[in-house]
N, C-alpha and C positions, 0 to 999 in steps of 0.2 A: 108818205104813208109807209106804215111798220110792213115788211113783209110779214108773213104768216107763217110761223112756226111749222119745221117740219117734225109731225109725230111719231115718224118711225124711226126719230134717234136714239142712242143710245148712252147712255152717262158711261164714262170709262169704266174700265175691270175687265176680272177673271171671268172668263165664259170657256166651258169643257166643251169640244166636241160630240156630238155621239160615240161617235169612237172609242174617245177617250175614257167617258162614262161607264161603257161597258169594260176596260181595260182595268178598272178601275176596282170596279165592282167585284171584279175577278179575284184578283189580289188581298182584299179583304177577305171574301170566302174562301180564300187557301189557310190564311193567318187565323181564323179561326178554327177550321178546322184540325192543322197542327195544335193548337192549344186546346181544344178539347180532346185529340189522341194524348197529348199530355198528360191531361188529368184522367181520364178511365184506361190507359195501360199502366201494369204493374210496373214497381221500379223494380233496376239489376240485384240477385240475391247476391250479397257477397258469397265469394269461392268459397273461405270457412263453413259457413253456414251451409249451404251444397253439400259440402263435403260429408259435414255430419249428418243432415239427415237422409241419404245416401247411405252410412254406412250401414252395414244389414250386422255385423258382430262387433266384437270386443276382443282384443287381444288379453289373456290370463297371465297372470302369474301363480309362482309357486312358493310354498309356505313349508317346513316342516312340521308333521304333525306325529303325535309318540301314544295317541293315546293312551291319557296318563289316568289314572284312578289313584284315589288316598286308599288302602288297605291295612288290615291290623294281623301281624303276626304273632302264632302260637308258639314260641320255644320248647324242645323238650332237650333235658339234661341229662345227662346218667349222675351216676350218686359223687358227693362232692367228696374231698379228700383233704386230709389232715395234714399237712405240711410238720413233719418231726424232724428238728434240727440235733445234732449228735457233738456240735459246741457245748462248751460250756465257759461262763464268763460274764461280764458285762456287755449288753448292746451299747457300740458306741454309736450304731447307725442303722436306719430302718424304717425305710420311708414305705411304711405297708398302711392298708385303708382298703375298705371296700370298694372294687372297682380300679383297683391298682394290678397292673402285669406285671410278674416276675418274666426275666425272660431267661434264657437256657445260654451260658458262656459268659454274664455277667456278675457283676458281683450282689449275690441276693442281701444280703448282710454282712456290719462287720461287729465283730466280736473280740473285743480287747483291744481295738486298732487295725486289725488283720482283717483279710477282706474273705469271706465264706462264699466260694463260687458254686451255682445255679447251675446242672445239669441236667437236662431231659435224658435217662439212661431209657433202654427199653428195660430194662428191671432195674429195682433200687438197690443200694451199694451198701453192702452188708461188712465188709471187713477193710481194714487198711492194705494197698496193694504196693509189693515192692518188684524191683526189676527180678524176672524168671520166673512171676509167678503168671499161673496161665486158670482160663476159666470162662464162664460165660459174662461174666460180671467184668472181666479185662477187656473182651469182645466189645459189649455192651461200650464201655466208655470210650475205646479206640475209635466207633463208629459213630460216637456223637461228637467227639472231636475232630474228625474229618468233615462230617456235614457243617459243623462250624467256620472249616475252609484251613485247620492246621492241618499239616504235612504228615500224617500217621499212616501208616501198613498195620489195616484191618487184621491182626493174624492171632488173635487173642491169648498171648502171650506179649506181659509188660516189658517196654522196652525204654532205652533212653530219650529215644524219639518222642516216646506217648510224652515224659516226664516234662522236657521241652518244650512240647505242646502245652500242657497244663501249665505249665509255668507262663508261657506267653499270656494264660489271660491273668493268672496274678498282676503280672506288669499291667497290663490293659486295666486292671481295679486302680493301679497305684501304686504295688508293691512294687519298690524295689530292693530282688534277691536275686540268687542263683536260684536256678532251676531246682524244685524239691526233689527228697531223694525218694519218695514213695509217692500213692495217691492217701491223702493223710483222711479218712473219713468224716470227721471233725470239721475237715475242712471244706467240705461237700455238705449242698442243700438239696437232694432229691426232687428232681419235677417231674409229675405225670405227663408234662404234653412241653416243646419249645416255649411256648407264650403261654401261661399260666395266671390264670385269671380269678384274682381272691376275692371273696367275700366277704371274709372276716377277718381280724387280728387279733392271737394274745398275748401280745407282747410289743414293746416299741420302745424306741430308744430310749436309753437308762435302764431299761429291767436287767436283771440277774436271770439271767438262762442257764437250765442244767442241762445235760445230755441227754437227750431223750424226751424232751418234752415239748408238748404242742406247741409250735410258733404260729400260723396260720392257717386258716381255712381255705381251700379252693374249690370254687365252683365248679361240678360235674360238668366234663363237655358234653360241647350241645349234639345230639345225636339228631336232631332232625328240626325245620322248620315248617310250618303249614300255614294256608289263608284260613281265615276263618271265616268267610264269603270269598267266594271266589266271584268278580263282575261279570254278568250274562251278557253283557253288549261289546264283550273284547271281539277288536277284530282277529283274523286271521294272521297265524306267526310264530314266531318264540316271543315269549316277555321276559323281561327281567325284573324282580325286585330290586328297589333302590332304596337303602339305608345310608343319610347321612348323605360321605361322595364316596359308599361303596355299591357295585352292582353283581349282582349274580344270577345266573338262569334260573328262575324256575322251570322247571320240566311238567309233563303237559299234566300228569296228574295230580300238581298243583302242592306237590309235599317236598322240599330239596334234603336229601341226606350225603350231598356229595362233599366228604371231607374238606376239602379246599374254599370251597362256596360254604361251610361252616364256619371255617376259622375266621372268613376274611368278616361274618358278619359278627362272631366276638368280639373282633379287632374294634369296631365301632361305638363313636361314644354312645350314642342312643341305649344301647346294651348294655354298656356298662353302668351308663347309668340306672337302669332299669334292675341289676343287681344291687347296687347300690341304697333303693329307697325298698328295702323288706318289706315293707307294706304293701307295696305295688307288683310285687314278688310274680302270683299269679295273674299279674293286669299282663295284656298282649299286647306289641310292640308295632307300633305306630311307622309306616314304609308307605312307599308309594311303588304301582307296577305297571308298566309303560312297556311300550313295543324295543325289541332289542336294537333294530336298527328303524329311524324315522323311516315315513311314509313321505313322500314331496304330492303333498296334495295343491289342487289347483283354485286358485282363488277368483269365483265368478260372483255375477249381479243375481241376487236370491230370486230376480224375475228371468232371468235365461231358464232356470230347472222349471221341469214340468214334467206329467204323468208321475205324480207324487203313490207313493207306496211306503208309509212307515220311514226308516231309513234311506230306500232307495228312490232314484229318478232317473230322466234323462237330460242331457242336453243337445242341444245341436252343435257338432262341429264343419263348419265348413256345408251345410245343408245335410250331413251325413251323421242319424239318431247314435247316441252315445250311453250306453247305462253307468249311471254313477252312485255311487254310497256318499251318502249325508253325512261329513263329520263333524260338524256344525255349523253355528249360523253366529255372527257378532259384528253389529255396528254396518250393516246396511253388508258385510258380505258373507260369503258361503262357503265353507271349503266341503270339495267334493274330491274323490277318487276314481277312477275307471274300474266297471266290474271285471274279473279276467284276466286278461293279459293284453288289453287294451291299452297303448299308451297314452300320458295325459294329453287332453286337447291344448291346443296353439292359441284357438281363438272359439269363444262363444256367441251365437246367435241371439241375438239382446230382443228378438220379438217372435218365441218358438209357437206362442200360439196357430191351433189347429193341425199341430205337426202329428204326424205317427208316432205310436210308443213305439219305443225301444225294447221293449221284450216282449 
């Protein structure tokens, strides 16, 4: 007879303690909750990114700026003057034209081969001069051949010295002589001013010239320049007009009659050529006028200004309100200046809203 099965066995395996169940159990509820802190905390912000948005300014730079305006000037002239040559002969040479300089100790023309020198006298040269003759007319040339840089004693009595001189600029044309024995008049072209500025010509190389007769016309110098607007948004300074790459002050009342700042803007082609087309005679002369020395304006983001006024605003530097002048705006930046004696800021506050004005 079979025995009888006992029921409270057990088929082999793994069987957990209690214990172990609860050990168990434990360990999964940690593992989840690690990975669900995982997914609902934020991840680490990179440093970069920190950093920036963190910063509270903007470091500036600086730009020159000239406050520059296009203007048109008025020229006025005194009366222009006849160039009378006291040669006579054939021009073999004479490179004259509207807008052409004679200058003073060169050779204006030559007449039969011989070169006829160009002197700015303070009065024109009326007689042939020989050595011991004395006069204001011997004065006169001793002292424009010194300013020329020959070696003459101002003492207006001719000397051999003066003769010397004048001979040196024959040589300087070309000629080669002995020093003349007089100042031969003939040989002389009268100029009202060193730099002598023609308008016109009657005569050019190949004509027959007689003694005494018109050679060219020269422009009256210029006695004064003026704006013909002068711009209301100049800032504060001296300006300068600038013709070409010449510059000279304008003075505050906006007119220049200062001899030197005259010459230097006949010396310019603009000018000349503006003598040059007759037609355009009374049209006024196209310059630009800008601050004498730049301004170093500071270049910020157009959202740092605030408390806007026309031209003016502020900004913040460093937490600390700044009043600045607007001197424009291009391509996302701004140049500004400090009102005063303010120096430019280092660095701009990139988010001024709600701040104080500045004035």
């Amino acid at each position: 007879m079979n025995p009888t099965p006992d029921r409270s066995a057990r088929k082999p395996g793994f069987r957990l303690a209690p214990a172990g169940i609860l050990t168990l159990a434990a360990v999964l509820l940690l593992a989840l909750g690690a990975g669900g802190a995982a997914l609902w905390l934020p991840s680490a912000t990179p440093e970069s990114l920190t950093a920036a948005s963190a910063a509270p300014s903007i470091a500036v730079s600086e730009r020159e700026f000239w406050d520059e305006y296009p203007v048109e000037l008025i020229p006025v002239r005194g009366p222009d003057t006849t160039l009378i040559s006291t040669a006579s002969g054939r021009i073999t040479r004479f490179e004259c034209g509207a807008g052409t300089t004679l200058v003073s100790g060169s050779a204006a023309l030559f007449v039969d081969g011989s070169p006829v020198i160009a002197l700015a006298t303070s009065i024109p040269l009326w007689r042939d001069l020989v050595v011991g003759d004395r006069g204001t007319d011997v004065q006169a040339v001793q002292t424009e051949l010194a300013r020329l840089g020959q070696a003459v004693r101002i003492s207006g009595t001719l000397d051999t010295a003066t003769l010397r001189a004048l001979g040196a600029l024959y040589t300087a044309a070309g000629e080669r002589s002995t020093p003349p024995e007089s100042v031969e008049l003939a040989r002389i072209l009268w100029l009202p001013r060193a730099a002598t500025l023609l308008s016109s010509c009657a005569l050019g190389t190949g004509s027959m010239l007689t003694s005494g007769e018109a050679l060219a016309v020269s422009t009256g110098t210029l006695s004064s320049v003026s704006l013909t607007v002068t711009p209301t948004e100049l800032l504060p300074g001296p300006h300068n007009i600038v013709l070409d790459s010449v510059s000279v002050p304008l003075p505050e009342e906006g007119t220049i009659t200062e001899p030197e700042s005259l010459a230097l803007i006949e010396s310019t082609r603009a000018y000349r050529a503006l003598l040059a087309d007759t037609e355009s005679e009374a049209q006024p002369l196209n310059a630009k006028l800008r601050l004498a020395d730049a301004l170093l304006a500071a270049v910020v983001p157009p959202g740092s200004v605030y408390d806007l006024d026309g031209q003016r605003g502020c900004v913040l530097t460093e937490g600390t309100p700044l009043p600045v002048r607007i001197l424009g705006s291009r391509l996302g930046q701004t140049l500004v200046y400090p009102e005063g004696e303010a120096p430019s800021p280092g660095s701009v506050d990139l988010r001024p809203e709600g701040r104080t004005a500045c004035r």
